[in-house]
Structure formats: structure tokens, C-alpha cells
C-alpha positions in Angstrom: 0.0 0.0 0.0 1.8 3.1 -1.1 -0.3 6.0 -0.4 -2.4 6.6 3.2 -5.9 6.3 0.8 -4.8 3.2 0.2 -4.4 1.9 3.8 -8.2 3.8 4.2 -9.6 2.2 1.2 -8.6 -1.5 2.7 -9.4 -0.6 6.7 -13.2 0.8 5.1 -13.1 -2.8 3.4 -12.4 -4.8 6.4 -14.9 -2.3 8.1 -17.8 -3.5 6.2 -16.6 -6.9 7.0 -16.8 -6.8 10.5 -19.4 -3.8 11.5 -21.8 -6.9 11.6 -19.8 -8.4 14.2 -20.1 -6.1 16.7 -23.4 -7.0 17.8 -23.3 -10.8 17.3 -27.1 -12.3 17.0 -28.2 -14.6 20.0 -29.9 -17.8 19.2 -33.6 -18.0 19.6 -35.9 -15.3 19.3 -33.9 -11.8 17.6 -36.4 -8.8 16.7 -33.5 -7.1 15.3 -34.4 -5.0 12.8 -32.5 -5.9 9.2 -30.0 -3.1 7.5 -32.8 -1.5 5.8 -35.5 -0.8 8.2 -32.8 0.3 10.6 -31.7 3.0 8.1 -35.0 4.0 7.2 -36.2 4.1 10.9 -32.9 6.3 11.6 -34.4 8.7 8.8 -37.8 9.0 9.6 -36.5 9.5 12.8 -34.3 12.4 12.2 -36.7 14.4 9.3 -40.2 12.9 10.8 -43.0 10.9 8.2 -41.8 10.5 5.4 -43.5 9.4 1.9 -41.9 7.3 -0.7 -40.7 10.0 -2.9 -38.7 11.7 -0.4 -37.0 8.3 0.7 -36.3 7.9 -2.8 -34.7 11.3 -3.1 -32.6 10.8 0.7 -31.2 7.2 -0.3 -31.2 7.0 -4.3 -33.2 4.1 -4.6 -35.7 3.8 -6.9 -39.8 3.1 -5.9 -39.9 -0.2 -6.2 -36.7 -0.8 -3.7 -38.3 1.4 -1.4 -42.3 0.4 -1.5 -40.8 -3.7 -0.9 -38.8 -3.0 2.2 -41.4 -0.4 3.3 -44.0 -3.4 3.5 -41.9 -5.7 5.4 -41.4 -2.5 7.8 -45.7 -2.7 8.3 -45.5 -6.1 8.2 -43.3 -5.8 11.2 -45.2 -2.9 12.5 -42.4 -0.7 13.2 -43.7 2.0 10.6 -47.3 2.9 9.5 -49.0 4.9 6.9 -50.3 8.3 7.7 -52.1 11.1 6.0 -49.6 14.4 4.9 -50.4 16.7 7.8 -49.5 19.2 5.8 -52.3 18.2 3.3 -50.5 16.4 0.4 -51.9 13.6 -1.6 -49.2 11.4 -1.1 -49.1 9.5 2.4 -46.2 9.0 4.6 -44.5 6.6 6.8 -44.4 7.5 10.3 -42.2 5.6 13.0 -44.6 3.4 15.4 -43.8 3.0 19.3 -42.6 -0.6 18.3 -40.2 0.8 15.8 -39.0 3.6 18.2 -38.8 0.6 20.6 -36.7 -1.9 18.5 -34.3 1.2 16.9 -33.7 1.9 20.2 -32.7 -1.2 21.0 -30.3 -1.5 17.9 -28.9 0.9 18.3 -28.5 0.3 22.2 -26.6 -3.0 21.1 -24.5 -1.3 18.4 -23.2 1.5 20.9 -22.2 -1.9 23.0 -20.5 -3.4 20.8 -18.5 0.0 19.8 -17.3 0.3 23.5 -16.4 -3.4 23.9 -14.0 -2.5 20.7 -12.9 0.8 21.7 -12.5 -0.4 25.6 -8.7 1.0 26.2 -8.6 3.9 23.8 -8.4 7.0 25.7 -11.7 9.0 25.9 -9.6 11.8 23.5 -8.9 9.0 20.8 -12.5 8.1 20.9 -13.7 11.8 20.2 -10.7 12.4 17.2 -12.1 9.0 16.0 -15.7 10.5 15.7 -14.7 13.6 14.4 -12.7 12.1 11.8 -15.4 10.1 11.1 -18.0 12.4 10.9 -16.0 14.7 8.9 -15.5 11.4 6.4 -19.0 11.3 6.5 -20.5 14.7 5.6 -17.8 15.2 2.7 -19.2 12.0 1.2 -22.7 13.2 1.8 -21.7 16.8 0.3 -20.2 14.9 -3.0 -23.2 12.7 -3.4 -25.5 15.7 -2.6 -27.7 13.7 0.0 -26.9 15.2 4.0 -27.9 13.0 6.4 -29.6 15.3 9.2 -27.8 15.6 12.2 -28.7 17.6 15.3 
């Protein structure tokens, strides 16, 4: 590996590898919600209901990607349709107290797994880490033209 964007193109490899590994799934009963719903929970989360079009527009997938993992998520309950409040035709999907429940769960596991990794890095290496990271982030997000919402 010559050049440092090397080294970050292999780590962000191995990363992808093992970001499922952090929260290894228990045997028996797991309401973990899959990749999808848990980045489409985080989403409605952070912007509030949200129709199909304005997923579309947020992830840049197409309908039919969208309206097929959107009916598992009502299958599952964790989302349901509501009328625009703000009186459009199209409906949206709203986060349900089950989805809010299982996110936070997920996400609860996830921030686990994190600090079992990061257990003797110094509190200053874990915030350079996350800024670093965040920064990695939003410059992706600014290329692709998509920002995630952040508080």
C-alpha cells in the first residue's frame, strides 16, 4: 500500500466486514431489525414521516426498492402509513412506538458493541475517532449531494 488512501480504502473494506460483528445475534428469538428498516427508521426518525418519494430522493433508490422494504417494515409494524399533515396527496410513513422501541434497541446493542472495541482507547482518541469520522462522512454526503440530518 503506497499511499495513506490506500491503507483507508482496505481498513473501510475490512470495516464493512466486521461492522456486523459487533453485535453478534443470539440464538432464539432476535427482533433485530435488518439493515434497511434500521436505516430507514434512523431517517424517519431524524426528518419525521416521510413518503416514498422523499426516501427515494434521501437514499437514491428507486420506488420499487423502497415500496418492498417499506411493506416488510408494516409487516413488522415498526412503521405505518399516515395522512400528509401538511395536506398532500401522497401518504407517509411514520415511526410506530414498536419501531422507536426496536431502533432503540439496535442501536443500544450497536453503541455496546463499539465500547467493547474501543475499551482502552483514551476518551480523546475516541472523540478524534468520531470527528474524523464524521467529517468522512458529511464530505461524502456533500459529493453525493444527499446530508444525512444531524442535530
Amino acid at each position: 500500500m503506497d499511499k495513506p488512501v490506500d491503507l483507508i480504502e482496505f481498513e473501510t473494506m475490512l470495516l464493512g466486514r466486521y461492522v456486523h460483528l459487533l453485535t453478534p445475534r443470539a440464538r432464539g428469538a432476535d427482533d433485530r431489525l435488518d439493515r434497511s428498516a434500521y436505516l430507514l427508521l434512523s431517517r424517519i426518525r431524524a426528518e419525521g414521516p416521510m413518503t416514498i418519494g422523499r426516501l427515494s430522493a434521501a437514499f437514491g433508490l428507486d420506488a420499487s426498492t423502497l415500496n418492498r422494504q417499506t411493506a416488510a417494515m408494516l409487516r413488522a409494524k415498526v412503521v405505518r402509513r399516515i395522512a400528509d399533515p401538511d395536506g398532500g396527496m401522497a401518504r407517509k410513513f411514520a415511526i410506530t412506538p414498536e419501531g422507536e422501541r426496536r431502533l432503540d434497541a439496535d442501536r443500544g446493542r450497536n453503541i455496546s458493541g463499539l465500547e467493547r472495541v474501543m475499551a482502552e482507547w483514551t476518551p480523546e482518541e475516541v472523540a478524534d475517532f468520531a470527528a474524523h469520522l464524521s467529517r468522512f462522512n458529511r464530505d461524502i454526503e456533500r459529493l453525493d449531494g444527499r446530508p444525512w440530518p444531524r442535530d
